[in-house]
N, C-alpha and C positions, 0 to 999 in steps of 0.2 A: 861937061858940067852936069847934063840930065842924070849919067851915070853912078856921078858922083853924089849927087844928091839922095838918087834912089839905094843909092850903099850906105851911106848916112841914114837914113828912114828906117831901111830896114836893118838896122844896127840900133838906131832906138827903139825900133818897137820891139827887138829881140831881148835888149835892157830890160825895158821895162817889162816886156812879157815876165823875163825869170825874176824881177823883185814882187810883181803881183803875187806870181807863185809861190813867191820863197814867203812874203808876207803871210798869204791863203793859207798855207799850210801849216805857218807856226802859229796861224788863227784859230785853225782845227786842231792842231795839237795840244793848245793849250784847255779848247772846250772840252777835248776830249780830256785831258788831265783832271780839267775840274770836275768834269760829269763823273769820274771813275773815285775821284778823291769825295766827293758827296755821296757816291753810294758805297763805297765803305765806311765814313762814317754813320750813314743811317744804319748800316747791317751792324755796325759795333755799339751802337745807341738800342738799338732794337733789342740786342744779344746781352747788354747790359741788364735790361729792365726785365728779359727773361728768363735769367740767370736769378735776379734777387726772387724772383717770383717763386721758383722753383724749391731757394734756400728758405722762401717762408713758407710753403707748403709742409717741410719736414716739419717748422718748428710749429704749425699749426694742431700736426696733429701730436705732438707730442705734450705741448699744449691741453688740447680736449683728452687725454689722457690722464693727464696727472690731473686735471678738475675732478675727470673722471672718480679717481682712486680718492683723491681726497673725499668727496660725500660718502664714500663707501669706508673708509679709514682699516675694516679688514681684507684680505683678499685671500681664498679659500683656494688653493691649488686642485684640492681632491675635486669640488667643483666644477673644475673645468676655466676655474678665472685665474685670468692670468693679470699681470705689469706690465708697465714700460719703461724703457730709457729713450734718454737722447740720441738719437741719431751722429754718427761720426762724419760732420759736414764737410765737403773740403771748402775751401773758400778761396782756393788758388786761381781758380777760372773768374770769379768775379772780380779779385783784383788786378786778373792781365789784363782781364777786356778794359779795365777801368783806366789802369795805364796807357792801354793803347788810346784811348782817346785821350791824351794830354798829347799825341802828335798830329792829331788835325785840329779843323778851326773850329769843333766844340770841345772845347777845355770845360770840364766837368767842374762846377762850383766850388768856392768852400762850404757849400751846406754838406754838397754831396762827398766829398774827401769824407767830410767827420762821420758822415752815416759808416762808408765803406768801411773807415778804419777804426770804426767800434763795435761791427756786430760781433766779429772775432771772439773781442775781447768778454762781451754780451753773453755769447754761445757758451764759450770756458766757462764762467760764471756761472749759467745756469748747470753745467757739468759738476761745479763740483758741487751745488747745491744739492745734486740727484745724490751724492754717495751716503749710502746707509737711509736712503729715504724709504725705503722697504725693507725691512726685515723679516728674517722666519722666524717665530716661535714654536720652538719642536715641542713643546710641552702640552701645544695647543694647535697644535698642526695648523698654523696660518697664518700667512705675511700680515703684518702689524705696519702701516702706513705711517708714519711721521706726518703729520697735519701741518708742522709748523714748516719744515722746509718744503711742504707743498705749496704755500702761500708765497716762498719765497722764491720760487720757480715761476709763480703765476704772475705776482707786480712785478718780476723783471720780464716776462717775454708780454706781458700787454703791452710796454713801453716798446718793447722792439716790433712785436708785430702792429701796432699801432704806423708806429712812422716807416716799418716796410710796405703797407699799404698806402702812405701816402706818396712814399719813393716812386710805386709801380703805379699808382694814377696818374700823381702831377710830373712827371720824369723830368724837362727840363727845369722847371718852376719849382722843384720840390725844396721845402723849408722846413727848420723846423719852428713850431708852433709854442706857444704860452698853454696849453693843455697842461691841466692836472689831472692826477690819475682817475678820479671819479667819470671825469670823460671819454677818457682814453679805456677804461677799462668797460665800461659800458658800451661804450662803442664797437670793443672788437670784440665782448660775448653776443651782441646782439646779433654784427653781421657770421658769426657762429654758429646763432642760433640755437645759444648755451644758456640755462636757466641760473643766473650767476652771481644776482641778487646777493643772498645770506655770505656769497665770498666775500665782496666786492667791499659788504657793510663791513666786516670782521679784518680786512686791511684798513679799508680807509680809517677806522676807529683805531688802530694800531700808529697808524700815520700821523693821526691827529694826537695820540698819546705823547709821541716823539717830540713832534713839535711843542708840545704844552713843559716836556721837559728840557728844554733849548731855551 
């Protein structure tokens, strides 16, 4: 009976030894899973908001370019002055990373979807504003700046680079806002650091035209 007792005993505690274990381990498997599943979401949250940051650096300066050319409205090549265009963005990267997080547990907003799937549309636009926005005049040896589709470069990326800065601050939180352009565009010649005043009036006055004809 001692025998059999002590065969019993050590047959439960051999049981239960391997479901501790079996338990233990699929305890640690699964911390481990979530640990590795959380830090690829941070590195794809992090890669996201690095990425838009990147694609508004191009359209920043291209941006303080065309301001540029607009007060100057000639631009003298034999001088040494030169133009700019738009930058060929890709936007492929910003949309993987973006998909990729719709397979873990930060499912990116409907704020954030509509940002993602309008700057595309944002960038073309300001693309085909740029064609023929400088011309040569051979007669007078020097590019002739188009004023009016400068302006029209300008109120479309204040409105993108406005809510690409608020994308790349508020990242999970980000919204968008009741902001009219006079704020919006104020705002991102200040943080510029662009004297942008005489613009800002000469749209808004066009703005307010529009509307008085509606």
């Amino acid at each position: 009976m001692i025998f059999i007792n002590t065969a019993i005993d050590e047959g439960f505690w051999s049981i239960f030894g391997a479901v501790v274990g079996a338990f233990l381990g699929a305890l640690f498997g699964f911390f481990t899973l979530l640990f590795n599943e959380r830090r690829t979401t941070s590195k794809l949250s992090d890669s996201l908001y690095k990425e838009a940051e990147f694609i508004s650096s191009y359209m920043k300066d291209f941006f303080i370019s065309v301001v540029s050319e607009y007060k100057r409205s000639k631009i003298f090549h034999e001088k040494g002055e030169s133009f700019s265009g738009p930058s060929n963005i890709d936007f492929n990267t910003i949309n993987t990373i973006f998909m990729e997080l719709y397979k873990t547990n930060k499912i990116p907003s409907v704020e954030h979807r509509k940002f993602i799937h309008n700057i595309k549309y944002q960038w073309e636009m300001v693309n085909a504003y740029d064609i023929d926005r400088v011309k040569l005049i051979k007669t007078n040896a020097f590019y002739l700046v188009d004023r009016a589709k400068c302006l029209d470069i300008i109120y479309s990326l204040v409105t993108v680079l406005y809510y690409f800065d608020l994308f790349c601050t508020n990242k999970e939180s980000f919204k968008f806002d009741e902001s009219d352009f006079l704020l919006q565009a104020n705002y991102i010649f200040n943080k510029l650091e662009i004297d942008g005043d005489k613009i800002i009036n000469v749209i808004n006055k066009q703005l307010t035209g529009m509307k008085g004809l509606s």
